[in-house]
Structures are given as structure tokens and as C-alpha cells.
ROTILO-178595 format. One record per atom (N, C-alpha, C): x, y, z; residue in three letters. Coordinates in steps of 0.05 Angstrom, whole numbers, plus 5000, padded with zeros to 4 digits. Example, Ala and Ser with C-alpha at 12.3 -4.5 7.8 and 13.67 -1.06 7.14 Angstrom:
<sites>
526448865156ALA524649105156ALA526449345156ALA525749555142SER527349795143SER525850015157SER
</sites>
This chain:
<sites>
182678671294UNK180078541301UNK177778731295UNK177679001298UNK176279141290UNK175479181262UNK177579111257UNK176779151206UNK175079021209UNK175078721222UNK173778461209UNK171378531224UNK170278641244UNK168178791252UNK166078961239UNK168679121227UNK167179371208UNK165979251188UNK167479051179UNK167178901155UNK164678741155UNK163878571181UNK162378411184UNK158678671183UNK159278921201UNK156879011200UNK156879201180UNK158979271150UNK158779371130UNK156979081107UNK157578981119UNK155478741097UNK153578691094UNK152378771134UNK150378681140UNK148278941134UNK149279151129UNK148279381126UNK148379411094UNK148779281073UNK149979271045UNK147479081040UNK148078861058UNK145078671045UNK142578721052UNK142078931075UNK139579071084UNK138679231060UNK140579441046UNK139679581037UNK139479491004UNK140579210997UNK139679030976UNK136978960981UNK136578760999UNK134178721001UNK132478940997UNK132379101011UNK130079421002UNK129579540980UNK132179440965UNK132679560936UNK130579340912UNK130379110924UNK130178860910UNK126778890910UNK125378970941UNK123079040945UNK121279220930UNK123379490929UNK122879620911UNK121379570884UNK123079330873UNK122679270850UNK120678950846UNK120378940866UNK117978740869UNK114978760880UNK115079040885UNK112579160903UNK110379230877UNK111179320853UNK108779260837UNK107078980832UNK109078740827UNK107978510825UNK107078330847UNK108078410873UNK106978280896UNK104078460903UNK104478650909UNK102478760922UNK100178910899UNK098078740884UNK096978870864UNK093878970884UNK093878870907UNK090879040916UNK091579300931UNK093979360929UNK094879650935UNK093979840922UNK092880040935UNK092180310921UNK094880480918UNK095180600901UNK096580760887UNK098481000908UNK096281110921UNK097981210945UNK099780960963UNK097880850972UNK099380620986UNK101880470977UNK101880450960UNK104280320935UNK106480480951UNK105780870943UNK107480940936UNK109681050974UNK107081030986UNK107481001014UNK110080801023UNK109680551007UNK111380301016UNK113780390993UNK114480570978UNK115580600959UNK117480750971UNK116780950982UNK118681141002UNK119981151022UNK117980861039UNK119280761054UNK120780621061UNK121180401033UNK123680261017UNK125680441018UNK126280731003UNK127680840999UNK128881031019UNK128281101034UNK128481151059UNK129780991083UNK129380771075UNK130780531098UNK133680521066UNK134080601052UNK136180541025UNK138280811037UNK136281031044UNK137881291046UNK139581231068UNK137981141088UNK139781051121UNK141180921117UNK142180741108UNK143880471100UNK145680651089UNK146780791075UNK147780951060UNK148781131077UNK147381221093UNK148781431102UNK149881321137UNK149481101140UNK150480961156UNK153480831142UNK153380771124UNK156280711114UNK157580901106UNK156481131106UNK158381411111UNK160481501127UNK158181341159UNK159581431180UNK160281221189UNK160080991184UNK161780771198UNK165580821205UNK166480841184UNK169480871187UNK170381171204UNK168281371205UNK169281501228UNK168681461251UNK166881321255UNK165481111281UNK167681001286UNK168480791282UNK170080671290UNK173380741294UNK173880991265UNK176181101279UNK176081221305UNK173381381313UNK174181421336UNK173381381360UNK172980991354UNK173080811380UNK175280731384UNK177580781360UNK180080521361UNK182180771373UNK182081111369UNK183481201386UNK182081351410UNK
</sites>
């Protein structure tokens, strides 16, 4: 019961950090009254919510190994 757990918030954490990835790449064409700092402000902070996601699926499987013993 637990895999299908892991499984369920490994996805949900997989499509978080899609979506951010996707932003990334849409933040020139959506946001054109952005100044350049600003851009790059929302740029890092995309990538940064990419880094956590990441390093959250790092530690998932020892999370949970050591809830299951």
C-alpha cells in the first residue's frame, strides 16, 4: 500500500516540477511588460521550485523506507 503512495506523491511532485519547467519556457512570451531583472527574478524562482522537486525525489524512497521499518 505504501509503493502506490510513493507512487501517487512521486507524480504529483514530477508534474509540479513539469509545470515549472514548462513556465520557464513560457515566461518570455507571456510576460512581455517584465523588466529584465524581473524576468529573471521569476526565472530563478521557476528553477528553484525545479531544484526542490528534485531533491525531494531524492529523498522520498528513504522517507518512506524509514516509515515502513
Amino acid at each position: 500500500m505504501l509503493h502506490i503512495l510513493l507512487a501517487f506523491i512521486t507524480m504529483g511532485v514530477v508534474w509540479f516540477a513539469w509545470t515549472n519547467f514548462k513556465k520557464i519556457g513560457r515566461l518570455r512570451l507571456a510576460d512581455l511588460d517584465l523588466t529584465p531583472e524581473e524576468r529573471q527574478q521569476r526565472q530563478v524562482s521557476y528553477v528553484m521550485r525545479i531544484v526542490v522537486c528534485l531533491i525531494v525525489l531524492a529523498i522520498l524512497p528513504f522517507l518512506f523506507t524509514f516509515l515502513i521499518k
